[in-house]
N, CA, C and O atoms as CSV, one atom per row, in Angstrom:
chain,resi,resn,atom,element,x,y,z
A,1,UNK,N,N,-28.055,-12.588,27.498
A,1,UNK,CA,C,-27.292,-12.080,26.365
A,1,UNK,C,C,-27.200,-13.182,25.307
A,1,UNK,O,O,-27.136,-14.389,25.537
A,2,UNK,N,N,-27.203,-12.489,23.934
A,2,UNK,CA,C,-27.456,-13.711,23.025
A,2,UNK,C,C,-26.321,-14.434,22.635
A,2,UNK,O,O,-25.493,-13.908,23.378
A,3,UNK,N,N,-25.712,-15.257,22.002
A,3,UNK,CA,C,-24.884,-16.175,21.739
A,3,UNK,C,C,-24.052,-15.436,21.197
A,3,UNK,O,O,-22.953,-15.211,21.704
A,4,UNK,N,N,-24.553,-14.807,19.780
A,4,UNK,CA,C,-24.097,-13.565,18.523
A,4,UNK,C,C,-23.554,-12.442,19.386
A,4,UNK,O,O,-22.578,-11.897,18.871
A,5,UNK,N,N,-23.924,-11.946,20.565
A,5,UNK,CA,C,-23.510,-10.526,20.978
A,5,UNK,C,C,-22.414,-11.300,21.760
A,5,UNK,O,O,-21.364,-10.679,21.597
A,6,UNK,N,N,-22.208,-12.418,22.560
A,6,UNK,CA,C,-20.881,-12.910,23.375
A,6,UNK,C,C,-19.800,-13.022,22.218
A,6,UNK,O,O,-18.658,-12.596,22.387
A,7,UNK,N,N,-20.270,-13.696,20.876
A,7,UNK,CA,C,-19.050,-13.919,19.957
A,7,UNK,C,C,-19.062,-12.975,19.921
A,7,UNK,O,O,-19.553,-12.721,21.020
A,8,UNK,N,N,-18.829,-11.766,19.313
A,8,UNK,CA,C,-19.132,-10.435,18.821
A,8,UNK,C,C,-17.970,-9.715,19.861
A,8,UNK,O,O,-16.976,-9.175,19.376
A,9,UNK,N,N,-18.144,-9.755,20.970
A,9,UNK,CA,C,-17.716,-9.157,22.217
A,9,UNK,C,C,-16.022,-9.838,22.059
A,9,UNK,O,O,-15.002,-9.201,21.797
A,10,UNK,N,N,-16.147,-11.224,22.300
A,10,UNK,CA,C,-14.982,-12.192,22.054
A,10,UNK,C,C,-14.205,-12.081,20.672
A,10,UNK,O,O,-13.126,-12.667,20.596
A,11,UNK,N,N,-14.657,-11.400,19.620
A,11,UNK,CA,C,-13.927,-10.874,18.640
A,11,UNK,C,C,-13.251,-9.883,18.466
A,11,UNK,O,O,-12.140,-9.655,17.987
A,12,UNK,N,N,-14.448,-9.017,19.135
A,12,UNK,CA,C,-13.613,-7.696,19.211
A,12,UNK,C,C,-12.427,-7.220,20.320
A,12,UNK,O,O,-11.697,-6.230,20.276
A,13,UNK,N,N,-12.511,-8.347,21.375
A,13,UNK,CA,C,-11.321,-8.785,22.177
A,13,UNK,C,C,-10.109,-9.070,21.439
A,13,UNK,O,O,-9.133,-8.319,21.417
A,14,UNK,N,N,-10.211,-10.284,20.778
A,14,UNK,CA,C,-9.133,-11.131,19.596
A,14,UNK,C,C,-8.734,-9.856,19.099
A,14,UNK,O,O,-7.865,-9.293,19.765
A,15,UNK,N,N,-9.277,-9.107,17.815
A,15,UNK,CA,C,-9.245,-7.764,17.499
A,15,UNK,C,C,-8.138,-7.054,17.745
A,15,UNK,O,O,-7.142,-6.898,17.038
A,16,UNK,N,N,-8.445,-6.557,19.010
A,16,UNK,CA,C,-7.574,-5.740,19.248
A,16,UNK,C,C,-6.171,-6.454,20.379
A,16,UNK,O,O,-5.332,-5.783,20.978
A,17,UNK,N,N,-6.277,-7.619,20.379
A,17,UNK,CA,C,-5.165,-8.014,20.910
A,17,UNK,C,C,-4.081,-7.947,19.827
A,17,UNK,O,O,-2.894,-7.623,19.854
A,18,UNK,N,N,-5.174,-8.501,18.559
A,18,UNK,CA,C,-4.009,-8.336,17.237
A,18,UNK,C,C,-3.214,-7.278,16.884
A,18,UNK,O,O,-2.014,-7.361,16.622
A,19,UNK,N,N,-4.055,-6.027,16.876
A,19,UNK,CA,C,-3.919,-5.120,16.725
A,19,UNK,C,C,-2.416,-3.983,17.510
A,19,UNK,O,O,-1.628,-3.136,17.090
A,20,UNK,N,N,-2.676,-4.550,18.599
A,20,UNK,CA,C,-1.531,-4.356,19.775
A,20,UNK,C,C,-0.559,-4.927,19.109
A,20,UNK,O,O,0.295,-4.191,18.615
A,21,UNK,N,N,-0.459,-6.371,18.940
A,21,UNK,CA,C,0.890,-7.178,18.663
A,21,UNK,C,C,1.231,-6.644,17.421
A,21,UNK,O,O,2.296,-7.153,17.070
A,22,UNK,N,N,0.780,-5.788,16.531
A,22,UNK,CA,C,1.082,-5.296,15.373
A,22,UNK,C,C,1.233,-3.647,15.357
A,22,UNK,O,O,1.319,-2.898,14.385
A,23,UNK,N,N,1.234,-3.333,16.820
A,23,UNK,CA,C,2.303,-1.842,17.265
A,23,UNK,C,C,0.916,-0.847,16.697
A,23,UNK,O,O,1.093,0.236,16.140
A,24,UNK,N,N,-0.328,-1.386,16.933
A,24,UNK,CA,C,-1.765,-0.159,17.271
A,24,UNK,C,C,-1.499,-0.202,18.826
A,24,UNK,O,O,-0.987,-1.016,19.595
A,25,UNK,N,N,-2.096,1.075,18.942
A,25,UNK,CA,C,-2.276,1.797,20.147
A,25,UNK,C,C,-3.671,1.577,20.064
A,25,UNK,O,O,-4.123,1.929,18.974
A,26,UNK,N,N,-4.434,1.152,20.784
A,26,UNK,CA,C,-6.087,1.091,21.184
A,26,UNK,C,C,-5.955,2.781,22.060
A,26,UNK,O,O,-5.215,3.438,22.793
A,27,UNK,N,N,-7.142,2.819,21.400
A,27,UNK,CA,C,-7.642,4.828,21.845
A,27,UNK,C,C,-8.747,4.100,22.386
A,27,UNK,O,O,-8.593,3.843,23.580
A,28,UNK,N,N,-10.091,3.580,21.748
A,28,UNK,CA,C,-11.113,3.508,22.283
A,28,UNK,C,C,-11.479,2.011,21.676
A,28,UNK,O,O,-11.014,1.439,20.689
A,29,UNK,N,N,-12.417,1.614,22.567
A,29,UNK,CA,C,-13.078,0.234,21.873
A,29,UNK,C,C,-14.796,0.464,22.250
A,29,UNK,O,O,-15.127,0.645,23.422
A,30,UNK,N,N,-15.483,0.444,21.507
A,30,UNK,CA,C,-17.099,0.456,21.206
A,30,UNK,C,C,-17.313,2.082,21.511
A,30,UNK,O,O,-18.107,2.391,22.399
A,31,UNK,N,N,-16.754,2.899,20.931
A,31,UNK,CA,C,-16.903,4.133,20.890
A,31,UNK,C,C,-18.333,4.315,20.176
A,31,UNK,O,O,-18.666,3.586,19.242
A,32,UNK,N,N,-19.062,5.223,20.623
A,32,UNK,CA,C,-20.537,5.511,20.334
A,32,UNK,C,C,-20.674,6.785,20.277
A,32,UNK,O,O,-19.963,7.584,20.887
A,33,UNK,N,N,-21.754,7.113,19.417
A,33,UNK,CA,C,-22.712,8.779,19.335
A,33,UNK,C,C,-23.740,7.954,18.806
A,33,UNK,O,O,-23.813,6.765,18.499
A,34,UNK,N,N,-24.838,9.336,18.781
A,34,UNK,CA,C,-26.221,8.878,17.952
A,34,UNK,C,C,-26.107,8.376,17.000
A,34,UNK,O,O,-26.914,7.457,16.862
A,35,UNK,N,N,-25.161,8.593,15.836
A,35,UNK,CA,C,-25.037,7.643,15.014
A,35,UNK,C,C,-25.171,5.989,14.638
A,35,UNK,O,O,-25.869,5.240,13.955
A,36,UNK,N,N,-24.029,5.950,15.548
A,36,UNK,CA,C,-24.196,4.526,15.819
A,36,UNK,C,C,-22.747,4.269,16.537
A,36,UNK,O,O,-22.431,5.074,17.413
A,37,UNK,N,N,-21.859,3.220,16.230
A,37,UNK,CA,C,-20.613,2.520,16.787
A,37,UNK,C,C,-19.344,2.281,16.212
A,37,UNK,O,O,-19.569,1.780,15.110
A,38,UNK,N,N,-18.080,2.386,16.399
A,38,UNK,CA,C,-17.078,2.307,16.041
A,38,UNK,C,C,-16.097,1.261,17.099
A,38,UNK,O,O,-15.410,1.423,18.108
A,39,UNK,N,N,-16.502,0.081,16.178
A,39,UNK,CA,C,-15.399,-1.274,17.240
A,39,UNK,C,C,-14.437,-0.929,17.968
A,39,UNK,O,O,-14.471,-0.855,19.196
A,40,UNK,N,N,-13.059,-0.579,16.922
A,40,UNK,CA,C,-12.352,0.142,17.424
A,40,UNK,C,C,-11.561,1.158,16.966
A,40,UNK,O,O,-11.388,1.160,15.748
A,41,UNK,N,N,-11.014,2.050,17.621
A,41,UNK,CA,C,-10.267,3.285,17.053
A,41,UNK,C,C,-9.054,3.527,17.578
A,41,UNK,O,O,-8.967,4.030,18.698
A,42,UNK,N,N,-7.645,3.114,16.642
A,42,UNK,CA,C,-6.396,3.246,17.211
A,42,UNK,C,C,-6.094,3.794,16.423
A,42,UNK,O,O,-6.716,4.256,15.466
A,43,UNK,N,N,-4.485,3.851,16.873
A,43,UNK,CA,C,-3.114,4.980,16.137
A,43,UNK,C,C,-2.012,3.504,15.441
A,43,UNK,O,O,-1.829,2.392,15.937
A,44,UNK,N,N,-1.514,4.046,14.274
A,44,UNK,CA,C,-0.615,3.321,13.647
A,44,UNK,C,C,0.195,4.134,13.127
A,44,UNK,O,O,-0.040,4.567,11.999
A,45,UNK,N,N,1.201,4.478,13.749
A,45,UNK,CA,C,2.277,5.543,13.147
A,45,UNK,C,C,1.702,6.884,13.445
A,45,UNK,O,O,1.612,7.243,14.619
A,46,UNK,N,N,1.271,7.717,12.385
A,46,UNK,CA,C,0.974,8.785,12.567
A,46,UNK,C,C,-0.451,9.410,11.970
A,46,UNK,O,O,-0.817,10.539,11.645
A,47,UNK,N,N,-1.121,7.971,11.996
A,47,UNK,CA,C,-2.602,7.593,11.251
A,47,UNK,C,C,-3.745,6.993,12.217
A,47,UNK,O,O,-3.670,5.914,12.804
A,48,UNK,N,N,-4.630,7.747,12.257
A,48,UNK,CA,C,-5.468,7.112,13.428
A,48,UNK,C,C,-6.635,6.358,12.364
A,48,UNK,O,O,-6.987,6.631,11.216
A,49,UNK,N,N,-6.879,5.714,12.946
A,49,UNK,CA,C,-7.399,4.080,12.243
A,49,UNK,C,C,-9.150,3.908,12.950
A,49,UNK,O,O,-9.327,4.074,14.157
A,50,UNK,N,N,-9.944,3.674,12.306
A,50,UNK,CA,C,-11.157,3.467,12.383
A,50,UNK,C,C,-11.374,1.640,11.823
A,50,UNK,O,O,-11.123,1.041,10.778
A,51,UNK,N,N,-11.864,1.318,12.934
A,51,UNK,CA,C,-11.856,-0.149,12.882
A,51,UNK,C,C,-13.539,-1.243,13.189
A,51,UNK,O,O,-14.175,-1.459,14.221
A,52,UNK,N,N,-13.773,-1.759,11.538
A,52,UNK,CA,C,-14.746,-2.619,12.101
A,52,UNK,C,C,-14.290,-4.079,12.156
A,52,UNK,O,O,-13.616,-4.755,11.379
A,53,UNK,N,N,-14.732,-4.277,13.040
A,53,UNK,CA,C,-14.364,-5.830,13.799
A,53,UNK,C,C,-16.095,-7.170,13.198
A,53,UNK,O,O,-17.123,-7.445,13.818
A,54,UNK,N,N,-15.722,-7.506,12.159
A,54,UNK,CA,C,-16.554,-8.725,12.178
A,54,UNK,C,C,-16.271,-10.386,12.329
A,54,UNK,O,O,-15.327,-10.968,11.794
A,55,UNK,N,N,-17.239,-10.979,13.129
A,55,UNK,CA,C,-16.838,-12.040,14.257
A,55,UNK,C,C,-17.813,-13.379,13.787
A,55,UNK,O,O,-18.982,-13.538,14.138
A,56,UNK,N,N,-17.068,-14.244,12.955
A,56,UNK,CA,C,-18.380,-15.464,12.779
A,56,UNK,C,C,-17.703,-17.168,13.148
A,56,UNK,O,O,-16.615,-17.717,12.976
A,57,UNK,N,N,-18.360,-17.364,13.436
A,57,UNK,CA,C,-17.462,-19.110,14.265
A,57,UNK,C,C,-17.603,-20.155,12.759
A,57,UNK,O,O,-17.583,-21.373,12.938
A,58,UNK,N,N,-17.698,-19.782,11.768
A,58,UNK,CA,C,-17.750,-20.459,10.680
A,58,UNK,C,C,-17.769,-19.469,9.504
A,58,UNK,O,O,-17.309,-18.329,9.568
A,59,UNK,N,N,-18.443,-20.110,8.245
A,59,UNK,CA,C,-17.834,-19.298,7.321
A,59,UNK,C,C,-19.032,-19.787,6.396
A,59,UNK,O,O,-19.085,-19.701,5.169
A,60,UNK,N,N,-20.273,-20.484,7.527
A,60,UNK,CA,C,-21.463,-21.495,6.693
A,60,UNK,C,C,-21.675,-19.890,6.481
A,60,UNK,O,O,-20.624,-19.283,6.276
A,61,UNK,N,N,-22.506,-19.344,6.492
A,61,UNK,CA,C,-22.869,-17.920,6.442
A,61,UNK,C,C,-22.021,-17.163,5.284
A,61,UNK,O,O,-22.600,-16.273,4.662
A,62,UNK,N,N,-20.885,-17.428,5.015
A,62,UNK,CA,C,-20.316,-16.373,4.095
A,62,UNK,C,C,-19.280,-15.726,5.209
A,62,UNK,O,O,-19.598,-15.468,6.369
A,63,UNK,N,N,-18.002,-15.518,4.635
A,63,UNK,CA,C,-17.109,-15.029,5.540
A,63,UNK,C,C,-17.061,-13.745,6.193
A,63,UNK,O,O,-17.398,-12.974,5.295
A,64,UNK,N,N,-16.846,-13.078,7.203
A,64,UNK,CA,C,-16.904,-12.064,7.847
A,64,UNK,C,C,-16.942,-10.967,7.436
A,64,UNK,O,O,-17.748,-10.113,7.804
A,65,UNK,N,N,-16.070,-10.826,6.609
A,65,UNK,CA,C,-15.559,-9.882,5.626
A,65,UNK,C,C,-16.975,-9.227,4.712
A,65,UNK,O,O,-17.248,-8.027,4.714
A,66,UNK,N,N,-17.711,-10.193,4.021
A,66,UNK,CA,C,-19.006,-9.986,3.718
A,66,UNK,C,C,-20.112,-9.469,4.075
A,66,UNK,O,O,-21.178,-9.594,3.473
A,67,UNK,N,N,-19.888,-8.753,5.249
A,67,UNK,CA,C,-20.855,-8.586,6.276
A,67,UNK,C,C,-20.874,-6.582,6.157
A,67,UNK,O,O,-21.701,-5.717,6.445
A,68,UNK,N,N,-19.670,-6.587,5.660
A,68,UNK,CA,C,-19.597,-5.338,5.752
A,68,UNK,C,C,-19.977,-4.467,4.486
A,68,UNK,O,O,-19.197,-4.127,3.596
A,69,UNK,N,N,-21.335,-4.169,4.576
A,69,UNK,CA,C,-21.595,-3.472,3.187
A,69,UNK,C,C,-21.258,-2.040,3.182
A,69,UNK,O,O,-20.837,-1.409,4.151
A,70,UNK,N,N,-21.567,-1.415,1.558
A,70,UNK,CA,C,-20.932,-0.256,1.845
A,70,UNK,C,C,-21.563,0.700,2.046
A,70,UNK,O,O,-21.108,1.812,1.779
A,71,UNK,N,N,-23.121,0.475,2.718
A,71,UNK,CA,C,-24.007,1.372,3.999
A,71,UNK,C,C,-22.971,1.372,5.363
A,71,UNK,O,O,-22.638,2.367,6.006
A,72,UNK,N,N,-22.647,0.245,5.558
A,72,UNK,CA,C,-21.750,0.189,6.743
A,72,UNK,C,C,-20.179,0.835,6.792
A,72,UNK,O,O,-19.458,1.240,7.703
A,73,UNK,N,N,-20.051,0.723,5.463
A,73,UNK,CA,C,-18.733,1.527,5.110
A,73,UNK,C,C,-18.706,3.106,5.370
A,73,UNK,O,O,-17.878,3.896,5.824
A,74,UNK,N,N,-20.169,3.197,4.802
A,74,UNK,CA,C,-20.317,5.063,4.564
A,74,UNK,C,C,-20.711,5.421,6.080
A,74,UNK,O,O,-20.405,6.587,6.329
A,75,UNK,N,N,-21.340,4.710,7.234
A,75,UNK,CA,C,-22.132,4.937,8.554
A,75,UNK,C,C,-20.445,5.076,9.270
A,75,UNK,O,O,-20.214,6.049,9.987
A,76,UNK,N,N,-19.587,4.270,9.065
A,76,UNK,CA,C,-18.187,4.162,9.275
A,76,UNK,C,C,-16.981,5.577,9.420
A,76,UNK,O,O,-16.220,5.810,10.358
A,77,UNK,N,N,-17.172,6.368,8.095
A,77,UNK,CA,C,-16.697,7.343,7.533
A,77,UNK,C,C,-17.239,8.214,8.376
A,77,UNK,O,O,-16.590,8.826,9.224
A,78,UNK,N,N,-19.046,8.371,8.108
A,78,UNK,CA,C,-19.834,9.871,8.949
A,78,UNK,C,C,-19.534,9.644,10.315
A,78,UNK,O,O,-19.607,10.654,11.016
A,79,UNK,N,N,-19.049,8.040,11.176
A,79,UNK,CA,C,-18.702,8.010,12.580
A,79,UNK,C,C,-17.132,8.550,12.863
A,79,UNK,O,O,-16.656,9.095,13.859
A,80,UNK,N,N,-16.746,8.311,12.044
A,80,UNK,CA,C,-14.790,8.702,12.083
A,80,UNK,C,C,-14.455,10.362,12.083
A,80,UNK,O,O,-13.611,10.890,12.807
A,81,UNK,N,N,-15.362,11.099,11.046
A,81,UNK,CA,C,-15.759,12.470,11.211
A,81,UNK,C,C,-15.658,12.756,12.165
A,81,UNK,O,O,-14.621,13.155,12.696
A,82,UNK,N,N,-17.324,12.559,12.933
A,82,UNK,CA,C,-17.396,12.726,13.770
A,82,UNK,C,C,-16.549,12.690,15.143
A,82,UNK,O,O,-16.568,13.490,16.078
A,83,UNK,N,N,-15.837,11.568,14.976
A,83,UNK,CA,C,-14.749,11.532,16.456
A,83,UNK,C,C,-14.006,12.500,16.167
A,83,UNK,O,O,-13.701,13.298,17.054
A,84,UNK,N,N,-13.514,12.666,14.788
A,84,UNK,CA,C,-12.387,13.673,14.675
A,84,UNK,C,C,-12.618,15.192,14.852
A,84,UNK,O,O,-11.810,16.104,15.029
A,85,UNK,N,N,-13.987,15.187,14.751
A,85,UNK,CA,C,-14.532,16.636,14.985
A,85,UNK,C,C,-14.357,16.728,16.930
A,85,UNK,O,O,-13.974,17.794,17.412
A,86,UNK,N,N,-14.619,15.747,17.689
A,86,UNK,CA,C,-14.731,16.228,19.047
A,86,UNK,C,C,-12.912,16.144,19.515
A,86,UNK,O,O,-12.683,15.923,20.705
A,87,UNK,N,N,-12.198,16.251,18.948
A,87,UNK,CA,C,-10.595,15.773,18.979
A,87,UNK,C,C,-10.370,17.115,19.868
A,87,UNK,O,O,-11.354,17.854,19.833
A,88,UNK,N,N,-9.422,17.532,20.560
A,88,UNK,CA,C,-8.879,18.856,20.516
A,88,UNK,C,C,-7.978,19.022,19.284
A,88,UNK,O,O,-8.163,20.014,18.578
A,89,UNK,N,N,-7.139,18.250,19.002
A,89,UNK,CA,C,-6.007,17.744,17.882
A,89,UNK,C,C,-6.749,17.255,17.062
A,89,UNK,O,O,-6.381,16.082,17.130
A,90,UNK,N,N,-7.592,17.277,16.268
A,90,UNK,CA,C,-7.682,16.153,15.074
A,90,UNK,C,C,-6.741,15.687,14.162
A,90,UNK,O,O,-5.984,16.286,13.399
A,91,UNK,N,N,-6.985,14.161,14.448
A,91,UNK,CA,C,-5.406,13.516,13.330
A,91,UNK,C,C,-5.314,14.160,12.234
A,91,UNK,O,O,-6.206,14.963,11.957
A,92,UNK,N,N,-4.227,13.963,11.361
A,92,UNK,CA,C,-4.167,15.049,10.008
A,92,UNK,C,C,-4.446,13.656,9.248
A,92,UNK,O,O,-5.166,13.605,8.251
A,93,UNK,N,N,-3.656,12.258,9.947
A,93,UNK,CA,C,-4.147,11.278,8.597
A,93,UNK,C,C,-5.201,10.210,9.346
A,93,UNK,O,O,-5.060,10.075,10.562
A,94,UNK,N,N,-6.015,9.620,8.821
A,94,UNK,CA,C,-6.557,8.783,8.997
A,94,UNK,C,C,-7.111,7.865,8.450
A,94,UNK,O,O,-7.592,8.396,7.448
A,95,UNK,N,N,-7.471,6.436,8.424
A,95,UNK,CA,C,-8.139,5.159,7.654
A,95,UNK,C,C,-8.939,4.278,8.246
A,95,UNK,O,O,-8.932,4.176,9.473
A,96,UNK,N,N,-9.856,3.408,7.355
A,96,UNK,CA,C,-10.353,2.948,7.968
A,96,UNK,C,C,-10.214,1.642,7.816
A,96,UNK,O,O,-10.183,1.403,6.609
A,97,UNK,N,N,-10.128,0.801,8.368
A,97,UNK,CA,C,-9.421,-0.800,8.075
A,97,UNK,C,C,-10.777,-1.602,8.752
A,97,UNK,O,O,-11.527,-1.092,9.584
A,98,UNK,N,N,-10.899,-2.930,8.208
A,98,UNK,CA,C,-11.508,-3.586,8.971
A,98,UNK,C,C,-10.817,-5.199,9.166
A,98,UNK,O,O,-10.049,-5.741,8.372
A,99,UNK,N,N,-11.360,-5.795,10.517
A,99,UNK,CA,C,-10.714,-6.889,10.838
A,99,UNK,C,C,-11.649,-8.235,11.347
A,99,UNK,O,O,-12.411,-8.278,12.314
A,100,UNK,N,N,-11.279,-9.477,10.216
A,100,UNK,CA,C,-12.686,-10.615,10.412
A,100,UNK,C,C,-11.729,-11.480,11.752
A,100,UNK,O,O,-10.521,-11.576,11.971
A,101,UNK,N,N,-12.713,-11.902,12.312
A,101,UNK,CA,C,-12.144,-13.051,13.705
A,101,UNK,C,C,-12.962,-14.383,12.768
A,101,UNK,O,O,-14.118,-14.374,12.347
A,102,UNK,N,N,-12.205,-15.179,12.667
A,102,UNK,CA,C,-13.069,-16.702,12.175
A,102,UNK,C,C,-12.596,-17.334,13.387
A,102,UNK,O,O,-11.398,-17.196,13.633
A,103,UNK,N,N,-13.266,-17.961,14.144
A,103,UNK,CA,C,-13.555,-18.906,15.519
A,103,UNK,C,C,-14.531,-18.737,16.330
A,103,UNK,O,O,-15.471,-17.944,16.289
A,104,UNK,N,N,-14.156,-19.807,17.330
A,104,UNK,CA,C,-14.817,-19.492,18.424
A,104,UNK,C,C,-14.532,-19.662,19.904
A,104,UNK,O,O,-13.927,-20.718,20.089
A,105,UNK,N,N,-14.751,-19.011,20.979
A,105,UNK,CA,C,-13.627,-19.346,22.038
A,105,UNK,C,C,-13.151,-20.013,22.814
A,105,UNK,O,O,-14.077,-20.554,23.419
A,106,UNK,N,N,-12.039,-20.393,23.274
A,106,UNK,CA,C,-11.773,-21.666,23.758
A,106,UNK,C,C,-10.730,-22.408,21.811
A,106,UNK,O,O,-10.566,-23.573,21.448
A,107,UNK,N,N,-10.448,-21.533,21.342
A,107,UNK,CA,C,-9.851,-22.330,20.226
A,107,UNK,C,C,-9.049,-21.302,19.475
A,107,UNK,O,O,-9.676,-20.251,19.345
A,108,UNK,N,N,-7.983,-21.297,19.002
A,108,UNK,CA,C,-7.033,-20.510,18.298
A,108,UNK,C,C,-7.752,-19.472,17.279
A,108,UNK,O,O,-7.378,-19.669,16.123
A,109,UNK,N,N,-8.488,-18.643,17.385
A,109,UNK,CA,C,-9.116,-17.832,16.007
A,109,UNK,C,C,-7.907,-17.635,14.499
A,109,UNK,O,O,-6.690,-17.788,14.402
A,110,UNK,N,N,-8.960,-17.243,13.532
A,110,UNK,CA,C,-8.094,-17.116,12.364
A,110,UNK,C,C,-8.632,-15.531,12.363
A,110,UNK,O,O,-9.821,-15.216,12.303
A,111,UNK,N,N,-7.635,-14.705,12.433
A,111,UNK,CA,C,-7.963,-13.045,11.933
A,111,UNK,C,C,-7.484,-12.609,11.034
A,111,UNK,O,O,-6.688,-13.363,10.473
A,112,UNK,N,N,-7.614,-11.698,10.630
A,112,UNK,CA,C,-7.416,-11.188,8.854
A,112,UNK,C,C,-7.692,-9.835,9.120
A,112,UNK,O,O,-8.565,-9.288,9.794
A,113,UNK,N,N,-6.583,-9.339,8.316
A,113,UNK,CA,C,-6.772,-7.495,8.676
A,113,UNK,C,C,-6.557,-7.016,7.304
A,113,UNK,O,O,-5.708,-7.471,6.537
A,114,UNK,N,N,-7.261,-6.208,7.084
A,114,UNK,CA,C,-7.400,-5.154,5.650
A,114,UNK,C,C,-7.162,-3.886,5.921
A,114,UNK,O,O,-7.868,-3.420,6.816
A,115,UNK,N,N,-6.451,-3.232,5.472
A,115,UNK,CA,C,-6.097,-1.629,5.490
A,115,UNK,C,C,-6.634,-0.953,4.575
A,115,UNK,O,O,-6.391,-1.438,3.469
A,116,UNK,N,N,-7.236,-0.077,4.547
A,116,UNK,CA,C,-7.899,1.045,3.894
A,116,UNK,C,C,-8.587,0.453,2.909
A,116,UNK,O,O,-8.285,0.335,1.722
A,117,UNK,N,N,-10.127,-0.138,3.854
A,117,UNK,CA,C,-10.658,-0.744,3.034
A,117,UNK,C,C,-11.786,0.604,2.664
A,117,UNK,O,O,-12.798,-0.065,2.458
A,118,UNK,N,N,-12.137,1.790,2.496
A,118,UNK,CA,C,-12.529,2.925,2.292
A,118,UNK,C,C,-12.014,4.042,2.073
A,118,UNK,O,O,-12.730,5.029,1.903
């Protein structure tokens, strides 16, 4: 396994630990269809939340946050649909937030969360 897919994995851990301590409910983590992937997908109040998780041990590259273009934004949206279509309940509200991990493990990460960044 490559270096990039262990950080990656170890972020999206950090992620949603944050996420917890900030009163999300984790529903799913690496939720998949043909489409493609959804990091993670929780509840915040009465809003279910579509979550990309980007993970870089520096910032030589350009910060995490950057990573997310808005092909990835729109692949994001047609994946959130989609979950909400297989729901029995589909949420009435929902957003999509994304969340950068700056570290690496074995060391305090810096995370950063954006709300309705779409």
């Amino acid at each position: 396994m490559a270096y990039k897919d262990d950080l990656g994995r170890w972020g999206e851990s950090v992620a949603a630990e944050f996420l917890q301590e900030k009163n999300y409910s984790i529903l799913h983590q690496n939720w998949r269809n043909n489409m493609g992937e959804i990091d993670i997908i929780a509840v915040s109040g009465e809003t279910t939340v579509f979550i990309e998780v980007k993970t870089r041990s520096s910032t030589r590259f350009g910060h995490p946050f950057e990573a997310i273009t808005t092909e990835k934004l729109a692949r994001l949206r047609r994946l959130g649909w989609a979950w909400c279509r297989l729901q029995e309940t589909p949420p009435v509200k929902i957003r999509i937030d994304a969340v950068a991990v700056l570290g690496v493990p074995g060391r305090v990460p810096r995370v950063e969360h954006l709300r309705g960044v779409f």
